[in-house]
C-alpha positions in Angstrom: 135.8 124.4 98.9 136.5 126.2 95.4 133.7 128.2 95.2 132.5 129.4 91.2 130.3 132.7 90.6 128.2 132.1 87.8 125.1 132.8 86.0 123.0 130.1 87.4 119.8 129.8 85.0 122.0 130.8 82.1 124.6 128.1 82.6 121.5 125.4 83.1 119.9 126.3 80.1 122.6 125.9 78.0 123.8 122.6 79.4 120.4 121.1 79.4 120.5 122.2 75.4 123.6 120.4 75.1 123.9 117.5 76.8 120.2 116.7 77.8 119.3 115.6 74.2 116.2 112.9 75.4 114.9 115.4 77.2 113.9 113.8 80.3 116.0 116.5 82.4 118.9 114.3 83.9 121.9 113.4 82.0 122.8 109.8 81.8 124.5 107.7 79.8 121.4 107.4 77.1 122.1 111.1 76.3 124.0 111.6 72.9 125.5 115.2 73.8 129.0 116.3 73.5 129.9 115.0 77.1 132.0 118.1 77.6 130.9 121.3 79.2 132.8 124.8 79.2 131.7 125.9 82.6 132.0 130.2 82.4 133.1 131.2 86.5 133.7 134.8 87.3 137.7 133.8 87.2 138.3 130.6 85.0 137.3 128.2 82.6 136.8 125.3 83.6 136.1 121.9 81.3 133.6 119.0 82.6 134.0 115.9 80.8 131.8 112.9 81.2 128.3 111.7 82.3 129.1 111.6 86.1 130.6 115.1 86.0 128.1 116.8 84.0 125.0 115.4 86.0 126.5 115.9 89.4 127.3 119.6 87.7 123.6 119.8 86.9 122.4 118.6 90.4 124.7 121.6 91.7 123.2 123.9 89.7 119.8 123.5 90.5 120.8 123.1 94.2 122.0 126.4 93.4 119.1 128.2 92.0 117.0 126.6 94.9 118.8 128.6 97.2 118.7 131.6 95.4 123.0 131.6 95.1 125.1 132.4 92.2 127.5 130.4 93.6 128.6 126.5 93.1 131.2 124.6 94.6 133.5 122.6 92.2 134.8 120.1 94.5 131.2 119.0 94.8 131.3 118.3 90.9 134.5 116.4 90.8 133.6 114.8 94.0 134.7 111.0 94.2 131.3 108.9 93.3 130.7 106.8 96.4 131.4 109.3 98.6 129.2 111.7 96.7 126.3 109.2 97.3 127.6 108.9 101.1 127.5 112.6 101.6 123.7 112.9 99.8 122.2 109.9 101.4 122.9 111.5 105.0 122.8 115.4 104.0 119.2 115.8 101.3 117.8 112.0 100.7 116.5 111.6 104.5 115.0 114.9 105.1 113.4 114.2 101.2 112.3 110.6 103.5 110.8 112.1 106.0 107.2 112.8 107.1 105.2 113.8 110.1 101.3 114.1 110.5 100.6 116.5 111.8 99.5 120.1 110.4 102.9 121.2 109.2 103.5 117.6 107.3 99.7 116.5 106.1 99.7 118.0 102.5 102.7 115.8 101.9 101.5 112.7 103.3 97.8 112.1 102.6 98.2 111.5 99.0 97.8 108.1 98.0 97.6 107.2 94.2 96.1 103.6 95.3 93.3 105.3 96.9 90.1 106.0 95.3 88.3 108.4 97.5 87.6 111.8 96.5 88.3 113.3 99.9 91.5 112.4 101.7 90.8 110.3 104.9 92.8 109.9 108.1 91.5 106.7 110.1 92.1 107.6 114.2 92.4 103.9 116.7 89.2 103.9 118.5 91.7 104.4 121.7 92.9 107.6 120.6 90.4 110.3 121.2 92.9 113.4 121.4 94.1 112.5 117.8 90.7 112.2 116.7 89.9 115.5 117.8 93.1 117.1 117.0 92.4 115.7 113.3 89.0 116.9 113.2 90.4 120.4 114.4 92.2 120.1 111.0 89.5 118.7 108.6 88.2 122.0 107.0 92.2 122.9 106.2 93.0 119.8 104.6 89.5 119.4 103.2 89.8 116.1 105.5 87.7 113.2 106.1 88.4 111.8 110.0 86.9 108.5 111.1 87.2 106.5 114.3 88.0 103.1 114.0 85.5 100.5 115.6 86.9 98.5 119.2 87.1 95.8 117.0 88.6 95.8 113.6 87.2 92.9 111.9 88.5 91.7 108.5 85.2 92.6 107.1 85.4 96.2 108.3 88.8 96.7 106.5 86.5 95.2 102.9 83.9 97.7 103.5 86.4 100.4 103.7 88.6 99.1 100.9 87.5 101.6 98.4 88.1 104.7 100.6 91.1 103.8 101.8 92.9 106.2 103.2 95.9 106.8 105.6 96.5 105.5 109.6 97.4 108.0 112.0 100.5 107.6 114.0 102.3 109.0 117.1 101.1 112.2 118.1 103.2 114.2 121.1 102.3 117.6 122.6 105.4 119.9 123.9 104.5 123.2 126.1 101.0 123.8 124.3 102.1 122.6 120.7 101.6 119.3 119.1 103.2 117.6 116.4 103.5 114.5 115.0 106.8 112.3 116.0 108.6 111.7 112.0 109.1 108.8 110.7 110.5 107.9 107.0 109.2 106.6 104.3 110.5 104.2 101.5 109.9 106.6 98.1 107.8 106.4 94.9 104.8 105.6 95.4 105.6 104.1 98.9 104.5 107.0 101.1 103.7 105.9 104.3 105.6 103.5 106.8 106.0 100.5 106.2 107.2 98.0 108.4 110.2 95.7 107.8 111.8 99.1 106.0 111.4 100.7 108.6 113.9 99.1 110.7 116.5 98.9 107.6 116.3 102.7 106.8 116.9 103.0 110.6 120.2 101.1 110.8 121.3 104.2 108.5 119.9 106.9 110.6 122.2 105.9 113.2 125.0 105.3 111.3 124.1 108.6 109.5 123.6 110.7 113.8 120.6 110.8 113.6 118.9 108.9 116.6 116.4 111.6 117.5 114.8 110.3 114.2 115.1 107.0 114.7 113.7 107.0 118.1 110.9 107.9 117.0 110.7 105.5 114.5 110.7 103.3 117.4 107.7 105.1 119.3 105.6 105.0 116.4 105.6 101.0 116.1 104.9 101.0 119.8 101.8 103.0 118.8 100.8 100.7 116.3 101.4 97.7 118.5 99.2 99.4 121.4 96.3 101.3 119.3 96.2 98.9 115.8 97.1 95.2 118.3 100.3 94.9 115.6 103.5 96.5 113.7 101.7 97.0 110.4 102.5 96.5 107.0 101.9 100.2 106.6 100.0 102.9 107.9 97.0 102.7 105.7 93.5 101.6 106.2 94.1 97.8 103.6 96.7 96.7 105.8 94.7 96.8 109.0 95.3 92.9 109.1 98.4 92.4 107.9 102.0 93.0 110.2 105.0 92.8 108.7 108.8 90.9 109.5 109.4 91.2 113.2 112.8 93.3 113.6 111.0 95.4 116.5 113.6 94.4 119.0 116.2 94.8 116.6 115.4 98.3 116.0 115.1 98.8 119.8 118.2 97.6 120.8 120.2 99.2 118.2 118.5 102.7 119.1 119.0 101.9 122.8 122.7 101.3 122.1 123.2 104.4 120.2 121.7 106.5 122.9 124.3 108.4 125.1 122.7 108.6 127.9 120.9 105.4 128.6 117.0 105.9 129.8 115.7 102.5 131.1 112.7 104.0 131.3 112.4 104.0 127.2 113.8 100.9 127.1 111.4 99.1 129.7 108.4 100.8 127.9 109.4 99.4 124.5 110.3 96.1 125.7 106.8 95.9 127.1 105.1 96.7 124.2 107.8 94.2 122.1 106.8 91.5 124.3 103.2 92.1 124.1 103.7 91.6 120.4 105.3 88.7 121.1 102.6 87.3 122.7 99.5 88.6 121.1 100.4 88.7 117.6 103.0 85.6 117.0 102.9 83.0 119.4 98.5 82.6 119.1 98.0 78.6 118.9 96.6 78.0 115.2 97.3 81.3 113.7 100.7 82.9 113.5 102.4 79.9 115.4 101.7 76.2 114.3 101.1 73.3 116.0 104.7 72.0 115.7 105.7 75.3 117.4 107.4 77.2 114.5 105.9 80.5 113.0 103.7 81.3 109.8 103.1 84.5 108.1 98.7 84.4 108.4 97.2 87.5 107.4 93.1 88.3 107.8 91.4 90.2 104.9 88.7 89.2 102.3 89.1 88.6 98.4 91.4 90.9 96.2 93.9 93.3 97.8 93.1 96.1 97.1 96.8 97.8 96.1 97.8 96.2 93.8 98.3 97.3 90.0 95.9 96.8 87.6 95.9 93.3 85.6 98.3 91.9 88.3 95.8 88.9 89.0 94.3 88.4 85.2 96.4 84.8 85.3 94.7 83.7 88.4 91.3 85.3 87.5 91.1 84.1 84.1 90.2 80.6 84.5 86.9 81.3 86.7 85.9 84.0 84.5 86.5 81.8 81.4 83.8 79.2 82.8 81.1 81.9 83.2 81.8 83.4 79.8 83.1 86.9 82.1 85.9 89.0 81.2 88.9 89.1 83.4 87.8 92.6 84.8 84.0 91.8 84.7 85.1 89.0 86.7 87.6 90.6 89.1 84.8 93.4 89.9 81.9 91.2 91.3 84.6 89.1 93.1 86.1 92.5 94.6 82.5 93.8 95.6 82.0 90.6 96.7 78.9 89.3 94.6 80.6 86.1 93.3 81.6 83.8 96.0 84.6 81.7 95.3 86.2 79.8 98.2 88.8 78.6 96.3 90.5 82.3 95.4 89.6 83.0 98.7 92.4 80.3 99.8 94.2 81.4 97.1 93.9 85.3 98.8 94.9 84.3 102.4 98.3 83.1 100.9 98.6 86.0 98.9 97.9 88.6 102.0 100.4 86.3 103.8 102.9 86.6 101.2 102.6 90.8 101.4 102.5 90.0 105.0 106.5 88.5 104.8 107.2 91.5 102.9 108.5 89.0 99.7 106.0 90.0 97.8 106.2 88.7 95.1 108.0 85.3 95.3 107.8 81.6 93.3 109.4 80.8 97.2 106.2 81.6 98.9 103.4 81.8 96.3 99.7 79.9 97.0 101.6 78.5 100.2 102.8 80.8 102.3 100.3 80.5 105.0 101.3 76.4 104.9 105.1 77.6 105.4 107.0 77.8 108.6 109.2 80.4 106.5 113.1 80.2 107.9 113.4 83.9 108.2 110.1 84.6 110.2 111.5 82.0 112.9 115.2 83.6 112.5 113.6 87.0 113.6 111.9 85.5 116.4 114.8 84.1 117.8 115.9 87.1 117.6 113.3 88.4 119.7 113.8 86.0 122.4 117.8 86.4 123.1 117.3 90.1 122.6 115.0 89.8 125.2 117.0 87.6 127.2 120.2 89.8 127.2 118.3 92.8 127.8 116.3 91.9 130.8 120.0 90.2 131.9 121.9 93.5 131.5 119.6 96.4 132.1 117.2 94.8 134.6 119.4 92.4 136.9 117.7 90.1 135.5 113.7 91.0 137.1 111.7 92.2 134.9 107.8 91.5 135.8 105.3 92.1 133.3 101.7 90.9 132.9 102.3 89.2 136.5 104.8 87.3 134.5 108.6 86.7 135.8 110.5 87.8 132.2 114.1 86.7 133.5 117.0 85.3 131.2 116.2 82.2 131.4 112.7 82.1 130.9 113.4 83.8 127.6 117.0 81.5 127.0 114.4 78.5 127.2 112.2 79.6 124.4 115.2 80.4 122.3 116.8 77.2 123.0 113.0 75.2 122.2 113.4 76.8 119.1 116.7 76.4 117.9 115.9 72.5 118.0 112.8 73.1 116.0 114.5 75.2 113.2 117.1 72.0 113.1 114.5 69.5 112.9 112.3 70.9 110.5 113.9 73.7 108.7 118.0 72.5 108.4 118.8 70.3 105.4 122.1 68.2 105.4 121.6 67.1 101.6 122.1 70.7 100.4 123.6 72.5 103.4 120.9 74.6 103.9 117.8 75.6 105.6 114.5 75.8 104.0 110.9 76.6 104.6 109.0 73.7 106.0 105.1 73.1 104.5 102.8 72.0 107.4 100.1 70.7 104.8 102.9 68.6 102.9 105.1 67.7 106.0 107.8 68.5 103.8 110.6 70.8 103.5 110.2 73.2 100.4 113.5 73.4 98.8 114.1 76.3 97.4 117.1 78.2 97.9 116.6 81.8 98.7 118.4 84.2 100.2 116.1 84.1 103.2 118.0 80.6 104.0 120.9 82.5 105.7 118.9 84.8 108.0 119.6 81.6 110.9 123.3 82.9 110.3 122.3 86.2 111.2 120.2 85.3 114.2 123.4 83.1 115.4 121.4 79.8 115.0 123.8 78.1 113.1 126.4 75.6 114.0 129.9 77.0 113.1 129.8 73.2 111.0 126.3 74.7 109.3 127.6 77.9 108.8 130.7 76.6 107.1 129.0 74.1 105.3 125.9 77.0 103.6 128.7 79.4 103.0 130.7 76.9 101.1 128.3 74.8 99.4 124.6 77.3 98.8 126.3 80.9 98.7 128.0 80.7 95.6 124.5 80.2 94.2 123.5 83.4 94.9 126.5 85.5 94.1 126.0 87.4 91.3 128.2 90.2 89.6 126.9 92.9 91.9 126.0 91.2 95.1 123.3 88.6 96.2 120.3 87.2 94.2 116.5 86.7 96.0 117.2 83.2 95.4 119.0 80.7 93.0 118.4 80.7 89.4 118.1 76.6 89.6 115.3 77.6 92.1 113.6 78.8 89.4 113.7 75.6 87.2 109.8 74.5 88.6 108.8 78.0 87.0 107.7 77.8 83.5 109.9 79.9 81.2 107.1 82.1 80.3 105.7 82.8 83.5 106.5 86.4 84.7 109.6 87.0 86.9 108.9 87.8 90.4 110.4 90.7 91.7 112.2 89.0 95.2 113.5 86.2 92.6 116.4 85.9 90.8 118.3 87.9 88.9 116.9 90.9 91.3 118.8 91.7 94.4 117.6 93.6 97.4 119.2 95.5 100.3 117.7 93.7 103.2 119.1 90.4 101.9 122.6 92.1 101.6 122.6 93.6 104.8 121.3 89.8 106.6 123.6 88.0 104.9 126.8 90.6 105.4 125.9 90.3 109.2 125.6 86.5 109.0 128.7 86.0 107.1 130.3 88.3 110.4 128.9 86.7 113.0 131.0 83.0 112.0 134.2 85.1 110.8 134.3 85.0 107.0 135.3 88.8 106.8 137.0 88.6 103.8 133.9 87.0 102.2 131.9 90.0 103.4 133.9 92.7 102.0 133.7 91.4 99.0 129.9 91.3 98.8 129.6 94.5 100.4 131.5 95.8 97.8 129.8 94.2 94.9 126.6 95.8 96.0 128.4 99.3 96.7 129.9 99.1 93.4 126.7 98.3 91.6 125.1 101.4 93.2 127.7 103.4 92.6 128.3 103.1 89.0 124.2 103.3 88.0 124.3 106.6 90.0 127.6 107.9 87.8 125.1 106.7 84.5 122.0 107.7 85.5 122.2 111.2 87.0 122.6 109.6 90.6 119.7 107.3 90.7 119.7 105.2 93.9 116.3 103.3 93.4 114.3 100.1 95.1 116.2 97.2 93.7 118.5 95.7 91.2 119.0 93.0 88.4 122.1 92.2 90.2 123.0 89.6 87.1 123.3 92.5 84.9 124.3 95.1 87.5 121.5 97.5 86.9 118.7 98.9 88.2 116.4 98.0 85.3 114.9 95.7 86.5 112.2 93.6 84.6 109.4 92.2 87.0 106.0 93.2 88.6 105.4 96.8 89.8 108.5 98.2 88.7 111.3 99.8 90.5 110.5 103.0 92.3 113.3 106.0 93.0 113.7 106.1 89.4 111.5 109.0 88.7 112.7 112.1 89.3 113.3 115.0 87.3 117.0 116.8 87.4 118.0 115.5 91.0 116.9 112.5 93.3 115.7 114.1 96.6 115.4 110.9 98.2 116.8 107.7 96.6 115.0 104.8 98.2 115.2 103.8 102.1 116.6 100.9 103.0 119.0 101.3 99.4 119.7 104.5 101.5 121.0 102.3 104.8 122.5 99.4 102.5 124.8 101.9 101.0 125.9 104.0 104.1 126.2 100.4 106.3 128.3 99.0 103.4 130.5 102.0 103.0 130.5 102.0 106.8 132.0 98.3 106.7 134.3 98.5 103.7 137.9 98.5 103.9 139.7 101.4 103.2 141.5 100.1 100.3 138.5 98.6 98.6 136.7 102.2 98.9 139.6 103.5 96.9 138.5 101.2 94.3 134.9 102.0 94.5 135.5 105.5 93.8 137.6 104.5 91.1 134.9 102.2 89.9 137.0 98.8 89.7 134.7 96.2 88.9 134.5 93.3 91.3 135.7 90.5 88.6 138.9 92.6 88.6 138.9 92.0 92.3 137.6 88.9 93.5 138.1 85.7 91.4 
């Protein structure tokens, strides 16, 4: 540590002047300064050359003059770039992630710019009276609207509340008089709740990152939703009452259980119970979530237009119908939202649209005005998953008895199930032609083919063959390799989608971190290590040098064609606005980059702090 005394304000003040010269307060490679900085210390001069040195020297100082020091540490700016992000991911960007309501963590979690009620609101389960009194204690604080949920939440309950919508409550737990709320992260942006499938991405780096108190409680709060909401949900707020999200529950439990020291079957058996409840009640329900040729859909309830979505994001399917009654799109969109014009066929159109946001693809030319006619490859991955985690765990923790529901939950019986559907997958979802699996349309008894990076998640689930494995990673992965990691899917994917149709956001060129993370595990599981290492490092390196550029941005996704984070598609890409220093990057870009720089070779992390590009590398 080479600490430097200096005038804090002073020295910001004058860099700003000289190097900020847009004036959006970060310095990036936009900026048109002098790219060299005289820093004044109480002993030395010292000169700071470049955009990654003078930003990370501007996140220092107002670290500094947060903390009321005169005093910076230089080896924090000259600090190698990836494991600068390393060390800020795990020291500031979670606790910037991290939320609890309760009253010390309310002010910064009932905000919601989607919502359109004047007074904040905090719905309560109707099975949770101490929260709904413990809320109501609150309400004249907060200036706070609390209501109880019905028994039943019917998808017309969640219309009628559309326009106030406001925030779920979650976990509550009361220690020797006090209670608080158990935390729980968010993604970032606009994204401030929690949401599901991240959920169990951003946990993979809590652990990796010690902290499992946090993620344990991650944990506790889906077992909430699960017992008082009947499902893991999208998010915690009212609109998604109907819809879950990707099933990685026992996943997330295992991994937390494994990372536990001291091992409390007790925890375990109590989330396993609720996992298998969700099993039950939420997936495998004949003609909803599971078909009749016993795979899984996505099927979420709800009524006409979702109601958080940007403005103007539906004028192309609205347009037509309010062209025939002389309406404009927003007249139009208005009396369908209230509910005044009935129109069964958007409301088709709307079930596959809440079933899309439902996968968490949304948006996707993969899954769009079908997705409730798809057994979808990854959904039935996951819940493979789900049955030989529960298999092994009831094997190794239990001796193999583990009664629930007057039900005998042995290995076997949940081997069977795993087994039943492993053919199923093979019959309708594997594809010899192009050595791949696809999504399979119920309506059209056809396969849709489509390559997508969800096509590998049966490599992560250990479905595949070795021979299938072999076969995807030779023949499809190269399709979605790009210059800094994976693609959403294949740009010859993309060929039914008119050119001027606007890019979906989980579509080529964009690249996200649970596909990396998937298919890094996949490629693992069947021994292609070196293959691995050199996708993890593409999408390392990608992150790394937009953070050196752009004043250590780490945001939602990437144009991984182009290798940067502006990204052009649909609701653009959040973590990006921030003003002199990210506090929080984005979560699961947060656990991408810490389990990738957990993974990568040693010698390859030399080069990624030396920024070597990967086409210097890998051929």
């Amino acid at each position: 540590m080479q600490l430097l005394k200096l005038n804090i304000s002073e020295t910001l003040s004058q860099l700003l002047l000289q190097e900020d010269t847009d004036k959006d307060k970060r310095i990036t490679i936009e900026d048109k300064g002098i790219k060299k900085f005289i820093l004044l210390s109480d002993r030395n001069l010292i000169a700071i050359e470049g955009t990654y040195f003078l930003s990370n020297l501007l996140q220092e100082l107002i670290l500094a003059q947060e903390n009321n020091s005169d005093f910076i540490d230089a080896d924090k700016i000259f600090e190698l770039p990836a494991n600068r992000i390393n060390r800020m991911i795990k020291d500031y960007f979670w606790d910037g992630l991290t939320r609890t309501m309760d009253e010390k963590g309310l002010e910064n979690i009932l905000t919601d710019s989607k919502s359109k009620a004047e007074k904040s609101i905090i719905y309560v389960p109707f099975t949770d009276d101490f929260a709904f009194r413990y809320y109501q204690d609150l309400s004249s604080k907060f200036n706070l609207k609390v209501v109880q949920l019905p028994k039943n939440i019917t998808p017309q309950y969640v219309s009628s509340i559309n326009d106030e919508g406001g925030i779920l409550a979650l976990a509550l737990q009361t220690i020797e008089g006090k209670t608080s709320g158990l935390p729980f992260v968010v993604p970032g942006g606009r994204f401030n709740e929690m949401y599901g499938w991240d959920s169990y991405f951003e946990n993979i780096g809590l652990l990796i990152d010690g902290k499992l108190d946090l993620a344990k409680s991650m944990v506790e709060n889906f077992t909430y939703q699960i017992m008082h909401y009947g499902k893991i949900l999208n998010a915690n707020r009212s609109y998604y009452l109907t819809r879950t999200q990707p099933p990685f529950f026992s996943s997330m439990i295992r991994e937390v259980f494994d990372a536990m020291p001291n091992k409390d079957l007790n925890w375990l058996k109590k989330q396993l119970q609720v996992a298998i409840t969700e099993y039950e009640t939420v997936w495998m329900v004949d003609e909803n979530r599971l078909t009749k040729n016993g795979l899984n859909r996505y099927l979420a309830q709800g009524i006409g237009l979702p109601p958080e979505t940007e403005p103007g994001h539906y004028d192309e399917i609205l347009k037509p119908f309010a062209d025939e009654i002389n309406l404009s799109i927003s007249e139009y969109e208005k009396l369908y939202y209230q509910r005044k014009i009935d129109n069964p066929e958007l409301d088709a159109y709307f079930i596959h649209d809440r079933s899309v946001r439902e996968s968490g693809h949304d948006t996707s030319y993969r899954i769009e005005a079908t997705c409730a006619s798809l057994n979808v490859v990854e959904l039935n991955a996951m819940l493979y998953k789900y049955e030989t985690d529960f298999a092994t765990l009831i094997a190794v923790y239990f001796e193999d008895d583990f009664e629930f529901n007057n039900k005998k939950h042995n290995k076997n019986y949940w081997l069977s199930k795993s087994e039943n559907r492993k053919k199923l997958i093979n019959k309708y979802l594997w594809n010899e032609e192009h050595s791949s699996f696809f999504d399979y349309n119920i309506e059209a008894k056809s396969q849709n083919v489509f390559l997508s990076a969800t096509s590998f998640f049966p490599l992560w689930a250990n479905i595949a063959s070795q021979e299938q494995a072999d076969k995807m990673i030779q023949n499809a992965l190269p399709k979605l390799i790009c210059l800094g990691g994976i693609a959403g899917c294949s740009a010859e994917a993309l060929a039914i989608v008119d050119e001027n149709q606007m890019q979906r956001q989980w579509d080529f060129p964009n690249g996200w971190p649970p596909h990396q993370i998937i298919i890094w595990q996949g490629l693992l599981n069947y021994g292609y290590h070196e293959k691995a290492q050199e996708l993890i490092y593409r999408w390392l390196w990608m992150i790394t040098k937009n953070a050196c550029d752009y004043n250590g941005t780490v945001p939602e996704k990437y144009d991984v064609v182009s290798a940067s984070h502006k990204v052009f598609a649909e609701y653009g890409n959040q973590g990006t606005d921030f003003e002199y220093i990210t506090r929080e990057g984005f979560g699961w870009m947060n656990a991408s980059f810490q389990y990738g720089f957990k993974l990568l070779n040693s010698d390859l992390k030399l080069n990624l702090n030396k920024l070597t590009s990967p086409e210097k590398l890998f051929v």
